[in-house]
N, C-alpha and C positions, 0 to 999 in steps of 0.2 A: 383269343387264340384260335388259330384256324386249322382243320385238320382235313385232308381231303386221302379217299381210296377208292380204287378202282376193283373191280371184280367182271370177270371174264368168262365163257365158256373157253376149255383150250381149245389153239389149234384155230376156233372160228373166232375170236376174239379177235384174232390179229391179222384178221383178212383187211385189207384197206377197204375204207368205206363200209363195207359189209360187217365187219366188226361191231360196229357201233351197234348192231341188232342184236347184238351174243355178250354186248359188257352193259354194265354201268357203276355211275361214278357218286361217290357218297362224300359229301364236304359238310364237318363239322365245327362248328362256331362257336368259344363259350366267352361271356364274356363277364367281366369283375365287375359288380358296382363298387364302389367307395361311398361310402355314408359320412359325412361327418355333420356333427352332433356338436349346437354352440350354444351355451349361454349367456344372454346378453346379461351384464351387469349396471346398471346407470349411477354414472357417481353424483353427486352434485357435493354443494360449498358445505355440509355440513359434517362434524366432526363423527369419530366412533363413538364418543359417550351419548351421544344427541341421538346417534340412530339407537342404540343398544337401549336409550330410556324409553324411546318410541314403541319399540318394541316390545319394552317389559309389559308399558301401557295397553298397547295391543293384545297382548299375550292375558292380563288380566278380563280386559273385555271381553274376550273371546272363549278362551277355555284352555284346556291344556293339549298336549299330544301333536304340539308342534316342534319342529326339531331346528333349530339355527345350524348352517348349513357352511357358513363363514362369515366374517370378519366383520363384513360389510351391512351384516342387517338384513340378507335373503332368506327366503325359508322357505321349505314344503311341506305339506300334511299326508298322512298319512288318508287310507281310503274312507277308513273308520273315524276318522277325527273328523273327516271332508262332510262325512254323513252324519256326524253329529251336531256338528255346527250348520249344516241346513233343515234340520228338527229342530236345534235350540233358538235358532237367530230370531225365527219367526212370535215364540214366546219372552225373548227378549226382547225385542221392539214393544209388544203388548202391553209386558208392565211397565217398563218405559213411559205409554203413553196414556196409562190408570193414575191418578191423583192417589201420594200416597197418604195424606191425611186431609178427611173431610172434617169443617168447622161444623159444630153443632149452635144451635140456638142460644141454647147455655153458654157456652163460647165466647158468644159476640156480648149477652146479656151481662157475664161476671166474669171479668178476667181470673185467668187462674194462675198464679204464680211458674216463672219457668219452669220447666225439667227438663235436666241433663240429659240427653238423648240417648239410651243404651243402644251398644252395635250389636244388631241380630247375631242371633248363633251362627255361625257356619259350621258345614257339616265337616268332621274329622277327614275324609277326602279332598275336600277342597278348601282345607283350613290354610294353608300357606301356597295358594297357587305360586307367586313369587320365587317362593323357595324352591317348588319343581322346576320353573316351568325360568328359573333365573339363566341368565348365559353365563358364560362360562368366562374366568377373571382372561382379560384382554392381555395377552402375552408382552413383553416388551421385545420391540421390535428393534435386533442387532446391527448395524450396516459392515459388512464386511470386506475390505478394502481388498482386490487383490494384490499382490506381490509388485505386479508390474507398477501399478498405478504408485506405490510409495515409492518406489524405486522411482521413478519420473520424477517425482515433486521433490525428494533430497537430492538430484540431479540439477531443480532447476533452484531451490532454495541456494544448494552451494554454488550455481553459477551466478546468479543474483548479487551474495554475500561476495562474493570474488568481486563482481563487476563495483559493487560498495567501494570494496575496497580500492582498487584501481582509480574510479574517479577519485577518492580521497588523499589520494597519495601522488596525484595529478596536480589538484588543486594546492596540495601544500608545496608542490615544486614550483607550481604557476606563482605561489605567494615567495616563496624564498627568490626565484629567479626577481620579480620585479622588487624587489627589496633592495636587490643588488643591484636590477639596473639604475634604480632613486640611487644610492651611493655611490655608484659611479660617476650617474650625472652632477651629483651635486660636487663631488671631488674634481671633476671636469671646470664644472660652473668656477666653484671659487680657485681654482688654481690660475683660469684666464682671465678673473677680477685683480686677482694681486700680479699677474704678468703685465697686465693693462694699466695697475694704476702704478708698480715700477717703473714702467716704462715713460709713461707719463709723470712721474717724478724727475725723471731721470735722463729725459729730455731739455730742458732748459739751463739743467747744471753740464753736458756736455757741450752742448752752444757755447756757453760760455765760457768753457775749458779751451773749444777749437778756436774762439776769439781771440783768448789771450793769448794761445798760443801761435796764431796766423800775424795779430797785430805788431807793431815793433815797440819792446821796448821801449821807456825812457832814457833819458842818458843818465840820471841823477841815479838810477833805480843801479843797486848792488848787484852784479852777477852772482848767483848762485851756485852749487855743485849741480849736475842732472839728477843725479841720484834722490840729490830731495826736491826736486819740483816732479821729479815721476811720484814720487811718494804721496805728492800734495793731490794731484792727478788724479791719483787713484782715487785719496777717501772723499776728494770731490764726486767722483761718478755715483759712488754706492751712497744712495738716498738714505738708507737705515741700514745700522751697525747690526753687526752677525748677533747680535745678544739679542734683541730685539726681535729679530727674524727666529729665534729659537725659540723665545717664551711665547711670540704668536703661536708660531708648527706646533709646540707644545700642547699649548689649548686646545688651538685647533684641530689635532690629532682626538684627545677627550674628547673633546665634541662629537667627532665620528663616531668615537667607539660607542659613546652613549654614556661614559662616564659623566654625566651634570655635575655631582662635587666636585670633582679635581678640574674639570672646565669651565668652572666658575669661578675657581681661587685664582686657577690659572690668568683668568680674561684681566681680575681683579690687581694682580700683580705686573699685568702689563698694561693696565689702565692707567696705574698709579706710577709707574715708571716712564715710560709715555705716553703722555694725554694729549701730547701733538702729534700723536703720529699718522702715521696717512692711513694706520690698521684698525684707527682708534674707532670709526661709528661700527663697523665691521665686527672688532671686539666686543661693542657695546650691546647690539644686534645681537650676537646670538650668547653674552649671557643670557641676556632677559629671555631670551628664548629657552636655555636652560631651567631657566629660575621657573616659567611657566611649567616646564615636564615637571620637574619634583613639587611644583603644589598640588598638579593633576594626579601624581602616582602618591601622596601624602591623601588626598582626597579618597 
């Protein structure tokens, strides 16, 4: 912060040039430090229990009148603890490094049966350093979700579950449509098998219809009425009678639907009615084909 003023004699302050001998100027400066104050913490790969037993261990060695400070196993001492521990440290090193039982002659000469080692007194002060000097039970620690963040995630679970569902209801249309397009085809397939092999039945018997009818006559041979040689005409063209063409479509229809019984009694009764007929391997074919479903759906 800067601050500047002026002070003048009157009257000669403000002569030009000459002024300057009758004022002067006072400019003040202050300025802020900012201090900040860090402490480093080092974490490494070990747990809270492993540092907090580390410590206990320490805190035994040592003495008490230290204070844990957080979570992580830091600590400071106090001035007086700082000053005790450099008076004590020095005669704990010492007896440290004093042999605490010397063998005597007798010793080596006659063994003497063990004895259970009694634990020295400790003084009623520092009878449970532990229990002073223990830390304090390790909190369990909460994770508190906010608001935003679950709102996000049943946002994306329900658009997930959504999208589930759309592919699955995809795929069963993608399975219906080709179901139907297989039953099309195959109603496609066998319908131009039985126009093909009609046709081809049905060819050599009108030849021979437009022969007899192109040729002349014998003389010996009886005139007929028209009426019945159209007639004759006729059930020469059609290769297979309407009965016959019904009990197939019959079946054959079961067949489609998926009915195996009734399109198997059905094949079965046009089998046996005619077994010369031009529908007859046809027939044959897809009972056993039938007959295979219901041992597989029996299985």
């Amino acid at each position: 912060k800067l601050s500047e003023s002026k002070k003048s004699v009157p009257l000669f302050g403000d002569i030009p040039y000459l002024g300057a001998l009758f004022s002067y100027n006072k400019q003040d400066r202050a300025k802020t430090e900012l201090v900040i104050m860090m402490t480093p913490y080092f974490l490494n790969a070990r747990s809270i229990e492993e540092i907090r037993r580390e410590h206990d261990l320490r805190m035994q060695n040592i003495g008490r009148d230290f204070h844990l400070i957080n979570n992580l196993g830091s600590m400071i001492t106090e001035k007086s603890s700082r000053d005790w521990i450099m008076k004590s440290e020095p005669n704990r090193l010492r007896t440290m490094e004093t042999p605490a039982v010397q063998e005597t002659p007798a010793a080596l000469v006659a063994p003497v049966a063990p004895v259970t080692p009694v634990a020295p007194a400790v003084p009623t002060s520092q009878a449970s350093p532990t229990s002073q000097a223990s830390p304090p039970d390790p909190q369990k620690t909460v994770v508190v979700t906010p608001p935003e963040m679950i709102q996000r995630l049943e946002q994306q679970q329900s658009s997930i579950e959504r999208l589930e569902n759309e592919i699955k209801t995809a795929r069963e249309q993608l399975a219906l449509e080709r179901r139907e397009n297989e039953r099309r085809t195959f109603e496609a397939t066998l319908d131009s098998q039985i126009s093909k092999r009609t046709a081809v039945q049905q060819s050599p018997e009108i030849n021979r219809v437009a022969e007899e009818i192109i040729s002349p006559a014998p003389r010996t041979m009886s005139i007929e009425p028209a009426g019945r040689t159209a007639t004759a005409s006729v059930k020469t063209i059609s290769a297979t009678s309407d009965r016959e063409q019904i009990i197939y479509r019959s079946a054959v229809t079961a067949y489609k639907i998926g009915d195996c019984a009734e399109s198997i009694k059905a094949f079965d009764t046009f089998l046996k009615l005619y077994p010369r007929s031009p529908f007859s391997q046809d027939a044959a074919y897809y009972r056993k084909d039938c007959s295979d479903r219901l041992k597989l759906t029996s299985q």
